[in-house]
N, C-alpha and C positions, 0 to 999 in steps of 0.2 A: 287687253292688258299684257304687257311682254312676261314672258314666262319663264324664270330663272332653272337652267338648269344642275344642277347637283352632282358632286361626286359621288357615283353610286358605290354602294356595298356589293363587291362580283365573289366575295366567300363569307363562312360564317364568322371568318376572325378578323376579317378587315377592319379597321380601326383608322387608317389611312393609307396612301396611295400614289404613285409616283402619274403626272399625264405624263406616258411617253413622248405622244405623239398625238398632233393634232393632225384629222384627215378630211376640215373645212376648212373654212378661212373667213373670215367676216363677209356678210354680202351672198352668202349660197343659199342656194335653196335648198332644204331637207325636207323627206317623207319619213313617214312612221316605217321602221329598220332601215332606215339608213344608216351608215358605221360612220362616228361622230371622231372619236378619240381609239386609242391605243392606252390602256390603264396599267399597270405593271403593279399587282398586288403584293400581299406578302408570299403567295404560291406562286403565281403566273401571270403572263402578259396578255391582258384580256382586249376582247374589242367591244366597247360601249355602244350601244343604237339607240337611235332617235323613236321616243315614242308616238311623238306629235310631228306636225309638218309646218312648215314655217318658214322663216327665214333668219342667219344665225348674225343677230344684230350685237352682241358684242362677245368675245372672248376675254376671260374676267383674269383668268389662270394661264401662264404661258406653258406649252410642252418645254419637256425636262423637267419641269417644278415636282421637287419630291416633298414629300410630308403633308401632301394637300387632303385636311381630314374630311372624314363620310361627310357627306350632304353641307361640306362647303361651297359656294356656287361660280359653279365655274364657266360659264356661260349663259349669255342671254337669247330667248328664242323670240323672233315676232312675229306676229299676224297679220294676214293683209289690212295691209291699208296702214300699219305702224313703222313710227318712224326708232330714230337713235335719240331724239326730243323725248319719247314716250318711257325709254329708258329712267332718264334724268326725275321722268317727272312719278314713277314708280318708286324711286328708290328716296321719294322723299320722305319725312316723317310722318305718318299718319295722323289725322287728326283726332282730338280726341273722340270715340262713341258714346253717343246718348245711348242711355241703358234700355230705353222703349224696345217692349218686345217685338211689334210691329215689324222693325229693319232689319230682325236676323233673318227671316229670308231670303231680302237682297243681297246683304252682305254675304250671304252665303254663296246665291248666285254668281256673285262678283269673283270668288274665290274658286272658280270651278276651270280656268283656264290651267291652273296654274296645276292640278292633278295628273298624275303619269310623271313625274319628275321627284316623288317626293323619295325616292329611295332607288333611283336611275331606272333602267329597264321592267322593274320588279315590282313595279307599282301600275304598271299599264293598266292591269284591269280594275285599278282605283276611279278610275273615269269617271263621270255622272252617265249614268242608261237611264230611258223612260224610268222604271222601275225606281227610280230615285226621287220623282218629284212627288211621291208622297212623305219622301223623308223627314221627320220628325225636327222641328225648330231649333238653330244651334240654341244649346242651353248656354248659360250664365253661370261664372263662379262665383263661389262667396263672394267679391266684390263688384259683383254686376257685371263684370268685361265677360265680354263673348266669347265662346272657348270656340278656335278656329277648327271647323272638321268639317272633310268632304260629305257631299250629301252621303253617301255610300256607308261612310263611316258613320254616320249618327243615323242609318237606319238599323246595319248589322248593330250597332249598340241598342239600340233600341228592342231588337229582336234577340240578343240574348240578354237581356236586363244590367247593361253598365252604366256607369257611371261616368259618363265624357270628364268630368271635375278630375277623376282618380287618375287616369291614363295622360302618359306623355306624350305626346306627337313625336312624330320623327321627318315629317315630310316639310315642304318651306315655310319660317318662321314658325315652326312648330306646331305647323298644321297638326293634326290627328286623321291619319288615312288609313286605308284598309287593312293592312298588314298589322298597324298600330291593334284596331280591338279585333283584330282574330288573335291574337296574340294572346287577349288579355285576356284572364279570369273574372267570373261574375265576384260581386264584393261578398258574397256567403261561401265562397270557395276559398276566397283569399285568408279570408276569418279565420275558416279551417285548418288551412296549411299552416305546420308548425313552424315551416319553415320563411313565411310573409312575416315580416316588421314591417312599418312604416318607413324607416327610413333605408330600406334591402334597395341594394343597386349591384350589378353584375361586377365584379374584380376582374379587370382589365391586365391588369399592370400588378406585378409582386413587389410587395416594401422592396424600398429597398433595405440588404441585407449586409452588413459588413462596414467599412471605410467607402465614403462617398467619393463621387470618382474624382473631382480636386483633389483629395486626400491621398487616394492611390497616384495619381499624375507626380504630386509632391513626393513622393517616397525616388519615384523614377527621372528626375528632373535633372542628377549631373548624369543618368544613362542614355547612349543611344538606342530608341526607339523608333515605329512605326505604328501611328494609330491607326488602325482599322474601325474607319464609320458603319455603324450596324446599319445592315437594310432591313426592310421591313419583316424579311422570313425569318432572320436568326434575332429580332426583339422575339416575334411571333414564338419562336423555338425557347427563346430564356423565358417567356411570361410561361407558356405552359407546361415546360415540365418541371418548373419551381412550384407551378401550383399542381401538380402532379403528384410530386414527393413529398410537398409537406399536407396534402388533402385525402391522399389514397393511400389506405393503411394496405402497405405491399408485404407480401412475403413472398417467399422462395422456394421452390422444390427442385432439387437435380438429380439428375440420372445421366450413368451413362451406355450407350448404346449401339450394339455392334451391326456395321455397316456393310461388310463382307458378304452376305448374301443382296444387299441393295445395291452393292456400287456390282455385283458379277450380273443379276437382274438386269440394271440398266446399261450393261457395256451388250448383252442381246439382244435388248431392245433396238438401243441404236443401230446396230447394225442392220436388222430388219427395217427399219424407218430411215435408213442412210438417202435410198431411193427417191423417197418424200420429202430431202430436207430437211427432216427434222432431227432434232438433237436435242433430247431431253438430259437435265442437270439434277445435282442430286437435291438444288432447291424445290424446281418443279414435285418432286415425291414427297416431301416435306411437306407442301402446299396440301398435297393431295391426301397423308395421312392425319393432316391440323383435321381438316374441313369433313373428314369420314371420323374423327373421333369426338367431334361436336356434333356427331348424328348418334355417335355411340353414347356419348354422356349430355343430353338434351340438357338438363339443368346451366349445365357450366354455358350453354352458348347464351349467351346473357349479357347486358351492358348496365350501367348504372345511370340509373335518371332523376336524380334528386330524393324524390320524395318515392320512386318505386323501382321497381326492377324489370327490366324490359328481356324478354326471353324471345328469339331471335328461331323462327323455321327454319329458314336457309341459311348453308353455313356462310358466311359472308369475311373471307378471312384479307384482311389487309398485311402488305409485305415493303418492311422499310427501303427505299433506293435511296442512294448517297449521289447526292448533286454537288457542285461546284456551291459553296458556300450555306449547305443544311444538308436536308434528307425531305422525302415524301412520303405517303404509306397509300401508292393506289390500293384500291381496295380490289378484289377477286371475287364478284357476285355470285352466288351457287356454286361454289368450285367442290361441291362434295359429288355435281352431277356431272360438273367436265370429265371425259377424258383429259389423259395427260398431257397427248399432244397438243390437246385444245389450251389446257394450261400456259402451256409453256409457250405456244403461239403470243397470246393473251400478257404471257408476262412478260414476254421480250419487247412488245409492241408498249406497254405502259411504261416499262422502265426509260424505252429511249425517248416518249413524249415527255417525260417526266424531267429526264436530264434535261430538253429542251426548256421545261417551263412550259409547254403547249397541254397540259390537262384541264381538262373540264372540271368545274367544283365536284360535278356528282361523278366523278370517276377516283377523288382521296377523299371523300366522306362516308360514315357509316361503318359497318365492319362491328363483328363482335370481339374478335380476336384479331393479334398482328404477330408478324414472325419479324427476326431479327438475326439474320445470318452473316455474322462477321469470321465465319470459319474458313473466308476465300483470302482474307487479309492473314490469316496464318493465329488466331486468335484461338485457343483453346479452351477457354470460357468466360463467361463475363454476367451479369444480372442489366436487365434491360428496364427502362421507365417503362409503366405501361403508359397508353395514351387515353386520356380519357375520351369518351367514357367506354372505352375497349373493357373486358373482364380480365382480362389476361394476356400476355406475351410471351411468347416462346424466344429466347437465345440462344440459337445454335454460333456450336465453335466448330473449330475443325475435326475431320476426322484425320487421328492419328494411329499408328503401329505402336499397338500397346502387349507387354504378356500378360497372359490371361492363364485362368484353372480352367480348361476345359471341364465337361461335362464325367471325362473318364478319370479325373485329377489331375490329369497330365497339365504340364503347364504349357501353352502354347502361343503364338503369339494373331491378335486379331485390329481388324479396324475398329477402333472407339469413339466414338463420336460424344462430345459433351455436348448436352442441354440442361438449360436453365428454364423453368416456369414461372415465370412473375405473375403474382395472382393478386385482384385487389380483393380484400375479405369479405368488403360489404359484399358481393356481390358473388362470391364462391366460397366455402369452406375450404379446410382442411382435406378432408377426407376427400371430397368432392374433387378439388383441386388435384388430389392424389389418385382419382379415380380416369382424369382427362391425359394425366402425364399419361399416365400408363398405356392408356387406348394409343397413345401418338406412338410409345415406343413400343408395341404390337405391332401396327401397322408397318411400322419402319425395318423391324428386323427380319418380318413376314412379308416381303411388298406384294408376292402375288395374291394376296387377299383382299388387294384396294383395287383389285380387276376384277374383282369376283361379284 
């Protein structure tokens, strides 16, 4: 049976997807990793591989098409011995099933080609194994029709006790595949959560807010303008930090912080590490006193997960880079255990994949904390979104020549560096919140103690 394949999901916000580029053509042969397509998400320009092997009997979606949504079908796979005939005669309307419990077996069988495509590369291991054919009978819904799920999937349900009926599918024609009930909670779990209704579905998309966009056009219609069509990363950027601001109860803490023994620290360093190459910036020490004072205030390193609060080992600090039409936040894994120069290797190297578009999902996801340094644009202070579900974000501005009360009253004049802490509440206090600034501006004004 010809095998339709799917636009996959290559990040957690994908929602849709431009083909860049197709790198078959009707008529090839493929194996399982073979690079099928060129995807262009709302992060980056990904390469799609073949699970199954086959031959690529029709392409459904031209490259360049943008807006082609997750698990639309964008090519057909065949099997030996199938033809472009078998195409035709696949995509006809099925007829109707008798409700006899006897034929879900078959039918299930029958539906076992079509596994590994149901959510693009991500589903390989949805396959049928030995280990499957004692898979439990697809079940029946209220109205007799057969609820479509891979063997795989209605044994994992079977073996944590769901409900095939409750769960949506995600894989083709709304198969139910693997990913589908690991996903899901058992139906006494769902009862529980205060947060499950019946009819609860994930918000995508924020109301819209204001005058609709004919209405705003009309306002501007005797002006000369230039519309700029959203791509997929700056919808991506307006759905979530609308649902950022109006979902995370933020506040504010600022301090400001003298840099005069950090910026003299690191003009010695440099010069000692001139040798090596290396050149560390006053972000890299930033990076380095976030991720030492989420070891000093364990609490605060934390993120928000709905229904609990996720308290985080490692300090895992993400830092926003500014790309040609958004921003990214690769993430810094254990950066409380790097050296600096390791840092700062690690951050140059992300920044410039980043500008590219060439990151890996699992190199901007995760992080408990993100920093935001617009103090190189000449920016003095500013209050930062957090990102969900980060605990908090640091805004750093510039440092500037400010006079100061010395220590002896004298008035004198020093580097001041402003920060901002954006904290979400659920997930850090006051005090607490009040307790992380501090570790940062310790570290910052002290830097030989984050060598120590």
């Amino acid at each position: 049976m010809p095998t339709e394949i799917l636009m996959p999901a290559l990040s957690p916000t994908m929602e849709e997807g431009t083909l860049a580029k197709w790198l078959v053509k009707e008529g090839d042969e493929v194996a399982s990793g073979d690079i099928l397509a060129e995807i262009e998400t709302d992060k980056a320009t990904m390469e799609f591989e073949a699970v199954d092997e086959g031959t690529i009997g029709k392409i459904l979606i031209e490259e360049g098409s943008e807006g082609v949504k997750v698990n639309t079908p964008i090519a057909v796979l065949l099997e030996d011995g199938e033809s472009a005939d078998d195409i035709a005669a696949s995509s006809a309307p099925a007829k109707e099933e008798k409700p006899q419990a006897e034929e879900a077996p078959k039918a299930a069988e029958a539906e076992t080609p079509e596994a590994g495509y149901g959510r693009g590369a991500t589903e390989a291991n949805d396959r049928p194994t030995k280990s499957d054919a004692k898979a439990p009978a697809a079940p029946k819904d209220e109205k007799g029709g057969r609820i479509f799920a891979s063997p795989l999937a209605r044994r994992i349900a079977a073996d944590k006790g769901l409900d095939l009926t409750q769960i949506e599918g995600s894989g083709p024609r709304g198969r139910i595949v693997k990913a589908d009930v690991e996903s899901a909670q058992p139906m006494a779990a769902k009862a529980d959560s205060p947060a499950a209704t019946k009819d609860a579905a994930p918000v995508t998309q924020p109301a819209p807010a204001g005058p609709s966009s004919d209405a705003v056009r009309k306002m501007y219609e005797d002006r000369e303008v230039e519309e700029v069509k959203l791509d997929g990363m700056r919808k991506t950027i307006a759905a979530r930090l609308t649902e950022a601001k109006q979902t995370v109860p933020h506040f504010y803490l600022r301090r400001d912080i003298q840099i005069d023994a950090l910026l003299s620290f690191r003009s010695d360093l440099n010069k000692q590490l001139e040798a090596r190459g290396v050149k560390l910036s006053v972000n890299d020490f930033i990076i380095k006193a976030c991720a030492l004072a989420l070891q000093s205030v364990p609490d605060a390193n934390a993120v928000w997960a709905g229904d609990r609060i996720l308290k985080l080992k490692p300090s895992d600090v993400a830092v926003a880079v500014a790309i040609e039409g958004g921003l990214f936040t690769p993430v810094l894994q254990d950066a409380d255990t790097k050296s600096l120069s390791t840092l700062s290797a690690q951050m140059k190297d992300l920044a410039t994949r980043a500008r590219d578009r060439k990151l890996a999902p699992h190199e901007y996801q995760g992080g408990s904390f993100a920093i935001s340094n617009l103090g190189m644009f000449g920016i003095d202070n500013f209050d930062a979104v957090i990102n969900p579900p980060h605990g908090a974000i640091l805004a750093v501005g510039a440092g500037v020549k400010k006079p100061i009360i010395g220590k002896d009253g004298e008035i004198t004049a020093a580097t001041v560096m402003s920060v901002t802490l954006s904290v979400d509440h659920r997930v850090i206090d006051g005090a607490l919140g009040a307790q992380l600034l501090n570790a940062i501006v310790e570290n910052l004004e002290n830097p030989m103690i984050m060598l120590a």
